[in-house]
Biopython code that builds the backbone (N, CA, C, O; Angstrom):
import numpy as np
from Bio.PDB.StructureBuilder import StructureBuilder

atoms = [
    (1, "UNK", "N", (0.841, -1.164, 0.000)),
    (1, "UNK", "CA", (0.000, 0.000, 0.000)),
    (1, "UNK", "C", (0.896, 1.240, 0.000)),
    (1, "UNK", "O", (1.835, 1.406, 0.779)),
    (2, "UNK", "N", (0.532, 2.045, -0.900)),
    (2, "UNK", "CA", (0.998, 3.779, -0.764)),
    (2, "UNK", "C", (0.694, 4.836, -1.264)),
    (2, "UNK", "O", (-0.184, 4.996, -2.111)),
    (3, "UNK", "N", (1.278, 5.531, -0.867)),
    (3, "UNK", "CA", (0.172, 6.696, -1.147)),
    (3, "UNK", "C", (-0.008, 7.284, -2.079)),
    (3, "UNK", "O", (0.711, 7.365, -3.074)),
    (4, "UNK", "N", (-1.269, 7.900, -1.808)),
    (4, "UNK", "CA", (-1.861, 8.368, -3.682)),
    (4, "UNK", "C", (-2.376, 10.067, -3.163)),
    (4, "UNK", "O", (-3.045, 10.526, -2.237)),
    (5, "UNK", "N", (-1.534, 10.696, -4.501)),
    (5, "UNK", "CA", (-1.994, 12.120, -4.141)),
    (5, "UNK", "C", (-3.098, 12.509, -5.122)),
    (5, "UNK", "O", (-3.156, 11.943, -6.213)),
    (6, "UNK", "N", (-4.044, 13.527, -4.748)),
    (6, "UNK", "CA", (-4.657, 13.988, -5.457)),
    (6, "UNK", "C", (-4.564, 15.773, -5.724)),
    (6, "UNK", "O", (-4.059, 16.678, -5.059)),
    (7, "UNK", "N", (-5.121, 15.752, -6.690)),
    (7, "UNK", "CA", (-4.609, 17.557, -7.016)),
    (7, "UNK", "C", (-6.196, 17.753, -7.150)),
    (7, "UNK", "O", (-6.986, 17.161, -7.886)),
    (8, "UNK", "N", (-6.362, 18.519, -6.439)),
    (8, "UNK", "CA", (-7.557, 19.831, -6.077)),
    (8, "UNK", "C", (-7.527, 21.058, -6.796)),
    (8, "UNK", "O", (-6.433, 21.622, -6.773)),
    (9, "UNK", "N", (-8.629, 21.743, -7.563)),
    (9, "UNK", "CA", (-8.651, 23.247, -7.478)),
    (9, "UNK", "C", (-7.155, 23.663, -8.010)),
    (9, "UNK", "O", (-6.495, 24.478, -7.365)),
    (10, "UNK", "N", (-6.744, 23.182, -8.986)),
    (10, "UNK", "CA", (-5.552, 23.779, -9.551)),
    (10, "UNK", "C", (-6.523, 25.110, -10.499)),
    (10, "UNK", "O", (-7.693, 25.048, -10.878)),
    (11, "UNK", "N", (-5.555, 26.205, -10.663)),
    (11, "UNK", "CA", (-6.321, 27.224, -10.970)),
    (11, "UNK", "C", (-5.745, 28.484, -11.507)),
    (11, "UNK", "O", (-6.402, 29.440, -11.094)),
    (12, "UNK", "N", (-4.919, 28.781, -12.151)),
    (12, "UNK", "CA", (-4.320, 29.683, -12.764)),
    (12, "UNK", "C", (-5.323, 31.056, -13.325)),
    (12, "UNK", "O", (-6.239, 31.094, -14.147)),
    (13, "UNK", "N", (-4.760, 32.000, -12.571)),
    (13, "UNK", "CA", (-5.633, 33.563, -12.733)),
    (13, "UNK", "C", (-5.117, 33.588, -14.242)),
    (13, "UNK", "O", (-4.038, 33.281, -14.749)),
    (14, "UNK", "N", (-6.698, 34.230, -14.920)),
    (14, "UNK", "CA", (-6.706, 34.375, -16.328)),
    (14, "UNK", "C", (-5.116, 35.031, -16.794)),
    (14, "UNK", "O", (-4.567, 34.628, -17.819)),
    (15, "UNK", "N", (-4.455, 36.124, -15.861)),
    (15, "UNK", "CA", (-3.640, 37.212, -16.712)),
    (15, "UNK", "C", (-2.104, 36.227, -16.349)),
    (15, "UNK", "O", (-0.995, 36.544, -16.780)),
    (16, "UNK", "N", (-2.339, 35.207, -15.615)),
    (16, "UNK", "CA", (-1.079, 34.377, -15.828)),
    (16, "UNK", "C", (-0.827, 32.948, -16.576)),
    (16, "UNK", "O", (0.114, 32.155, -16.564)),
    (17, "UNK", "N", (-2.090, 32.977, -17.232)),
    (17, "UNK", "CA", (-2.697, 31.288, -18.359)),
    (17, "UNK", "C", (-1.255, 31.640, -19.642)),
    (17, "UNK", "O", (-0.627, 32.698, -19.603)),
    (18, "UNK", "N", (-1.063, 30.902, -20.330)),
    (18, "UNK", "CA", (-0.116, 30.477, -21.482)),
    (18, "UNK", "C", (1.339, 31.047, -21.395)),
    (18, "UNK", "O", (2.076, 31.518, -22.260)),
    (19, "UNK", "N", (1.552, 30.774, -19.608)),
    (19, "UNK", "CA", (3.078, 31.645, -18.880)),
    (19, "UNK", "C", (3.834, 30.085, -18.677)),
    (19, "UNK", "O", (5.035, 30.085, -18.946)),
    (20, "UNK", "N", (3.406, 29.134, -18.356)),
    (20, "UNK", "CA", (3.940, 28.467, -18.056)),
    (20, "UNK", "C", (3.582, 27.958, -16.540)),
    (20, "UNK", "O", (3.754, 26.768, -16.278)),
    (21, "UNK", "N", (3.187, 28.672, -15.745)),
    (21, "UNK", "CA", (2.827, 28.426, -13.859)),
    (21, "UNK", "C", (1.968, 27.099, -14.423)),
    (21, "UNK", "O", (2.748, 26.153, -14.313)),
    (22, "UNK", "N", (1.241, 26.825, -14.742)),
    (22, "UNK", "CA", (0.396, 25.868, -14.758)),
    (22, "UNK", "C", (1.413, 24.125, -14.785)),
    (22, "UNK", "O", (1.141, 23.109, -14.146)),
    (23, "UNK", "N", (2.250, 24.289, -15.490)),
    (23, "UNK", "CA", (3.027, 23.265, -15.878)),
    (23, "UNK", "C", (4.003, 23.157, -14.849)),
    (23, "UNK", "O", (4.436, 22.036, -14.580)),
    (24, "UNK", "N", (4.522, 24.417, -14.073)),
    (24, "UNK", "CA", (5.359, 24.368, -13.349)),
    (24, "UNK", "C", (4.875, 23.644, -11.289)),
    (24, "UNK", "O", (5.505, 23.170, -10.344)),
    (25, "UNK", "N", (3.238, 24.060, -11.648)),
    (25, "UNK", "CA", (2.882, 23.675, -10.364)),
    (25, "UNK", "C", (2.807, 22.336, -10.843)),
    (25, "UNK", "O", (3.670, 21.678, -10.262)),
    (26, "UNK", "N", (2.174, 21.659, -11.626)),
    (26, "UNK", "CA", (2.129, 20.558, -11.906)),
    (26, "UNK", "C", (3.416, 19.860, -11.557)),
    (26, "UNK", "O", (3.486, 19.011, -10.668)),
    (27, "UNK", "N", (4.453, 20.262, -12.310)),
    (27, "UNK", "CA", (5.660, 19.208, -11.689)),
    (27, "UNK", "C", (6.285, 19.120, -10.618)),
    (27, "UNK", "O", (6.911, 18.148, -10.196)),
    (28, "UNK", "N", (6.082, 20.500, -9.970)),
    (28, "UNK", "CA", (6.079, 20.532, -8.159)),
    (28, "UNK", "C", (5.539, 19.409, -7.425)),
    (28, "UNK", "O", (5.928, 18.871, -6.388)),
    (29, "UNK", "N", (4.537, 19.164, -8.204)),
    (29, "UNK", "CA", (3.541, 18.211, -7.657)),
    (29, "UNK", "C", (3.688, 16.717, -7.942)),
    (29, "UNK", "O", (3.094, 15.862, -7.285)),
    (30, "UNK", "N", (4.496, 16.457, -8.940)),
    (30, "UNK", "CA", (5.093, 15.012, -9.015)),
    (30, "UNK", "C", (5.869, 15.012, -8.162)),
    (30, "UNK", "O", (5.911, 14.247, -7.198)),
    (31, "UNK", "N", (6.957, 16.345, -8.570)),
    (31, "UNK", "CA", (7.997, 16.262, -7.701)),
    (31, "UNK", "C", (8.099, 15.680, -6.075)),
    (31, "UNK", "O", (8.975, 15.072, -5.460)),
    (32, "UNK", "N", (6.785, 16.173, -5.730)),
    (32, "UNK", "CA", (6.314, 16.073, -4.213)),
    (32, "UNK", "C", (6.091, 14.457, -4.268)),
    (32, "UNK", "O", (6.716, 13.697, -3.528)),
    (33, "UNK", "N", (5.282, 14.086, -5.075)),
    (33, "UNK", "CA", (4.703, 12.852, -5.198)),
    (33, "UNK", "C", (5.951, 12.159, -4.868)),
    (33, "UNK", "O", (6.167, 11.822, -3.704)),
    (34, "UNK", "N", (6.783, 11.923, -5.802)),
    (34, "UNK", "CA", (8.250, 11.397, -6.019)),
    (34, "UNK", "C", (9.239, 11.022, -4.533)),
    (34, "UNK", "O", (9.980, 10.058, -4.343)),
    (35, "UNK", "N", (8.888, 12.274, -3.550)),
    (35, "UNK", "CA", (9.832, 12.616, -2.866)),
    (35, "UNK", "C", (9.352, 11.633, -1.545)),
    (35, "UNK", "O", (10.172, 11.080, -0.812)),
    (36, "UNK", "N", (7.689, 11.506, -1.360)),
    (36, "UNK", "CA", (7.094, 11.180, -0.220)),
    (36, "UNK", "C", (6.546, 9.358, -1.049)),
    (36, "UNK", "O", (5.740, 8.682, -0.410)),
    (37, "UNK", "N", (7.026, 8.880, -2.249)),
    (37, "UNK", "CA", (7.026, 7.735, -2.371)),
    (37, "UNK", "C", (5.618, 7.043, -2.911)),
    (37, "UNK", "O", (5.234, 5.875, -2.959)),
    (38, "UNK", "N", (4.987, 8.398, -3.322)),
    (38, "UNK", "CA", (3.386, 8.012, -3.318)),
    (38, "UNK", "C", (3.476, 7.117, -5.283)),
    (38, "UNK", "O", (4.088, 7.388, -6.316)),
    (39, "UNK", "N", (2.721, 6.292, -4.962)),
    (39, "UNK", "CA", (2.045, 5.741, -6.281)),
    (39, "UNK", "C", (1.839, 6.185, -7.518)),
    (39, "UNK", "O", (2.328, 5.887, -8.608)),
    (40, "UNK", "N", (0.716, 7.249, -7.030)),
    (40, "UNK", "CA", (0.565, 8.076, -8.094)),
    (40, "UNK", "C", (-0.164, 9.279, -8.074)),
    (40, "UNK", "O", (-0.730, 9.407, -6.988)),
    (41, "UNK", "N", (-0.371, 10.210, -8.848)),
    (41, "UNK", "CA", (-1.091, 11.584, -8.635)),
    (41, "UNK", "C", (-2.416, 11.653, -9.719)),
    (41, "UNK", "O", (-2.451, 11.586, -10.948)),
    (42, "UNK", "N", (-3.484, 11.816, -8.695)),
    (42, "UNK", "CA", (-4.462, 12.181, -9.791)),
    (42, "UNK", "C", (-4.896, 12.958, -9.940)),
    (42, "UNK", "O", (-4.490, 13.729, -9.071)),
    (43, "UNK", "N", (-6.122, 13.813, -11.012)),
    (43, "UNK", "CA", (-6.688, 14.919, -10.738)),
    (43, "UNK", "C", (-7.712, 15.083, -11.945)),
    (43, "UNK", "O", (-7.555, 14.573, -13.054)),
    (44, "UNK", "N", (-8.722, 15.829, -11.575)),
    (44, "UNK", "CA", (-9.853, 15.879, -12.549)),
    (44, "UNK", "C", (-9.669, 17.476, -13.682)),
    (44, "UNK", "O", (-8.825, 18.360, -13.832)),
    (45, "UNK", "N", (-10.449, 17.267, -14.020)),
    (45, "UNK", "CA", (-11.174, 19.043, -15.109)),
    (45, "UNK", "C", (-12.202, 18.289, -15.511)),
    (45, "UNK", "O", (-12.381, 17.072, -15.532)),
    (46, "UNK", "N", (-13.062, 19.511, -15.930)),
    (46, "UNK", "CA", (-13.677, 19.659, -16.726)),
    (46, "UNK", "C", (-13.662, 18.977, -18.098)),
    (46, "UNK", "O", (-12.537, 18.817, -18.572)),
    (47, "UNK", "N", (-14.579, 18.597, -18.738)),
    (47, "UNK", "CA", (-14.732, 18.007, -20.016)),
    (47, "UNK", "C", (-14.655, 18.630, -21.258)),
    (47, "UNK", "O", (-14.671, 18.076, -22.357)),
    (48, "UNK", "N", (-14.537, 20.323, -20.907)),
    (48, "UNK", "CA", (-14.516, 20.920, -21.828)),
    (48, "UNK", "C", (-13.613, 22.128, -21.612)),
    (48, "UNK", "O", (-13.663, 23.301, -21.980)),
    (49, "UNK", "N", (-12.636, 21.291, -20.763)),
    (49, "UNK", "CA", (-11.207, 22.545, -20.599)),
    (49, "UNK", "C", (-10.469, 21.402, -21.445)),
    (49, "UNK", "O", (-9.969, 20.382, -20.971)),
    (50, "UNK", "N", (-10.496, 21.695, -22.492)),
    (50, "UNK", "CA", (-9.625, 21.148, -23.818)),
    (50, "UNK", "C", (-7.754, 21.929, -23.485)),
    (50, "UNK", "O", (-6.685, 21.494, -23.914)),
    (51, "UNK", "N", (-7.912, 22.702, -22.924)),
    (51, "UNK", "CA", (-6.545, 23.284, -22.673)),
    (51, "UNK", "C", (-5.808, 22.518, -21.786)),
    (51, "UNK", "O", (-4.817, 21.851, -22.083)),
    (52, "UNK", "N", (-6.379, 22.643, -20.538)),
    (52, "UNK", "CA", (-5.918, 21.326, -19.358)),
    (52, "UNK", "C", (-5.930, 20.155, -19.562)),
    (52, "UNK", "O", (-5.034, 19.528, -18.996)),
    (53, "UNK", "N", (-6.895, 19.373, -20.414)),
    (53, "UNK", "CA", (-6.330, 18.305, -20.769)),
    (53, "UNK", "C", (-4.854, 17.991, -21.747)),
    (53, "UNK", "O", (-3.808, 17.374, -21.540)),
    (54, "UNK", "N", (-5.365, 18.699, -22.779)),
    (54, "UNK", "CA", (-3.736, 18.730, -23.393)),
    (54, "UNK", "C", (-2.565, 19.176, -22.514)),
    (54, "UNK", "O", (-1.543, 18.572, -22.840)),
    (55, "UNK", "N", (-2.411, 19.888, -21.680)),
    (55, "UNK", "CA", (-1.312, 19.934, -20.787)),
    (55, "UNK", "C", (-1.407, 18.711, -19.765)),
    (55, "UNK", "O", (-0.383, 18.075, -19.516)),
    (56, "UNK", "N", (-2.413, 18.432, -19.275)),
    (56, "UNK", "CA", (-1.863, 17.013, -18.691)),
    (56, "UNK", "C", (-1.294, 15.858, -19.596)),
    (56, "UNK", "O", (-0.333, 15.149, -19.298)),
    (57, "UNK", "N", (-2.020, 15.784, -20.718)),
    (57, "UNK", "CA", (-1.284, 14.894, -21.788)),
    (57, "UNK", "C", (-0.166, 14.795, -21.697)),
    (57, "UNK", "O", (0.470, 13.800, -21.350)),
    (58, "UNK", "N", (0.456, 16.473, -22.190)),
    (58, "UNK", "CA", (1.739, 16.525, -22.897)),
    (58, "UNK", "C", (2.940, 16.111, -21.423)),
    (58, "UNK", "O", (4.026, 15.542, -21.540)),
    (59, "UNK", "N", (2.403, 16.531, -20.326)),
    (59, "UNK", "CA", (3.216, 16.018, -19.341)),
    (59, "UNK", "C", (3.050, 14.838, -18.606)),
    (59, "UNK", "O", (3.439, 14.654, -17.453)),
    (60, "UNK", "N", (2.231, 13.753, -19.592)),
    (60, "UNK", "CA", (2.358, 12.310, -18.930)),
    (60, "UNK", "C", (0.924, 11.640, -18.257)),
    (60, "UNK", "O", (0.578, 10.476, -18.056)),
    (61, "UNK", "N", (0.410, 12.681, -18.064)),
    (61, "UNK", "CA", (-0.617, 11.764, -17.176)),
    (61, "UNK", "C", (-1.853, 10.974, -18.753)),
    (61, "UNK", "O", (-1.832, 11.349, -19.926)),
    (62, "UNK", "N", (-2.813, 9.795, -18.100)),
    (62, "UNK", "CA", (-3.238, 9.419, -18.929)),
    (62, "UNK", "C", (-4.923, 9.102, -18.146)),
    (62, "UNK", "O", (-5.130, 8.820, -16.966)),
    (63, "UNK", "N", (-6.082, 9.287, -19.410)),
    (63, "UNK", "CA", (-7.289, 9.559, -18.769)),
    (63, "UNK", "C", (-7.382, 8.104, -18.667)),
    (63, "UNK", "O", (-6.925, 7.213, -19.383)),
    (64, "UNK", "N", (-8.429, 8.070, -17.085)),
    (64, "UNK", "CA", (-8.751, 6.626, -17.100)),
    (64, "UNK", "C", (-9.974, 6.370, -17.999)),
    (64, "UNK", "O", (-10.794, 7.281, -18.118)),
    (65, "UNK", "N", (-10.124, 5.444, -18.509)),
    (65, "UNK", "CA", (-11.701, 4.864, -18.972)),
    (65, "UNK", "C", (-11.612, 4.242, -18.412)),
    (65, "UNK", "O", (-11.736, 3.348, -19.250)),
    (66, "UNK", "N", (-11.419, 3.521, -17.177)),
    (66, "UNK", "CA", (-11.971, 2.507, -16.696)),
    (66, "UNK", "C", (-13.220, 2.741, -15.389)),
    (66, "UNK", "O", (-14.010, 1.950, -14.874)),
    (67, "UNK", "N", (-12.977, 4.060, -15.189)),
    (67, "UNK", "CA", (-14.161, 4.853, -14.079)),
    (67, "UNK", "C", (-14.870, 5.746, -14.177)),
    (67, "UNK", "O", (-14.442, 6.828, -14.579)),
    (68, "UNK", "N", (-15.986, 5.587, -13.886)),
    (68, "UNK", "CA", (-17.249, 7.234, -14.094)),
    (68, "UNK", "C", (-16.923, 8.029, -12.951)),
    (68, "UNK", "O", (-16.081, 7.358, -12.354)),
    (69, "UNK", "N", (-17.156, 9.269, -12.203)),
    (69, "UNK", "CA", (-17.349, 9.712, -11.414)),
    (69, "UNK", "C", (-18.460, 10.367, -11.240)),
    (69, "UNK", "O", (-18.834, 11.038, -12.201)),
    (70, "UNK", "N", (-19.191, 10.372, -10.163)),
    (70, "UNK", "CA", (-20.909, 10.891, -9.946)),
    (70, "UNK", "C", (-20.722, 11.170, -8.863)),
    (70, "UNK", "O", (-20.046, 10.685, -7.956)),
    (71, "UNK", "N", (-21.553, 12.252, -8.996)),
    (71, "UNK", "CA", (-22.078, 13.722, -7.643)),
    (71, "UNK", "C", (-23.295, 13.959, -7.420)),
    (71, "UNK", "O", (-24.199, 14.194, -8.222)),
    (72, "UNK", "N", (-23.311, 13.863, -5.796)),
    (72, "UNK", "CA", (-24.786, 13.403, -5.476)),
    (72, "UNK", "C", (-24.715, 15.202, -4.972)),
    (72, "UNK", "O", (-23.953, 15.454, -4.039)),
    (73, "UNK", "N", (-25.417, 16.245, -5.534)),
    (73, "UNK", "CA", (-25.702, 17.628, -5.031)),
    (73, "UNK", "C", (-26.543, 17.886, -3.894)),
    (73, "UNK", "O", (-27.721, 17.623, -4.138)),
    (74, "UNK", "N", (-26.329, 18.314, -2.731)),
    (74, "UNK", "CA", (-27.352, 18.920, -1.963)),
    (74, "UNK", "C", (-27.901, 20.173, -1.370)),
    (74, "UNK", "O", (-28.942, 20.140, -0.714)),
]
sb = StructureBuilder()
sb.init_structure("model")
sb.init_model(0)
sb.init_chain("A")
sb.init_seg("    ")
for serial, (resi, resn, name, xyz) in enumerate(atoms, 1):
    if name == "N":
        sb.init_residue(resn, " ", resi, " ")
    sb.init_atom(name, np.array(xyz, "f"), 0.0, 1.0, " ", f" {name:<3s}", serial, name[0])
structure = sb.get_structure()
C-alpha cells in the first residue's frame, strides 16, 4: 500500500494562463509525489477545458476509462 496524491482546485488567474505556472505547479507536484514515495497523482477538469487536458497529456498523465465519477448535489 501507498500513497496516492490527489490535485484539487488547480487554478491559474486568467492574466497568468499560457506563462507556463500551470506546468510548473504541476511538476512541483510530481515532484512532491516522487519525494514522499506516493504511487501516483491524480486529478480531474472539466470536459470541456480542452486546454488542461492537453497539458496534462503533454506532461504524462493518462485519462482513465476505466471509471465514471458521480455527484450526489445537496
Amino acid at each position: 500500500m501507498k500513497k496516492a496524491w490527489i490535485l484539487n482546485d488547480l487554478y491559474v488567474k486568467k492574466e497568468y494562463r499560457r506563462s507556463g505556472v500551470a506546468q510548473q505547479l504541476i511538476q512541483l507536484s510530481i515532484e512532491l509525489c516522487n519525494d514522499t514515495g506516493a504511487k501516483f497523482l491524480s486529478l480531474e477538469t472539466a470536459a470541456t477545458n480542452i486546454k488542461a487536458q492537453n497539458l496534462y497529456k503533454k506532461m504524462g498523465f493518462v485519462n482513465d476509462q476505466s471509471f465514471l465519477s458521480y455527484t450526489f448535489q445537496l
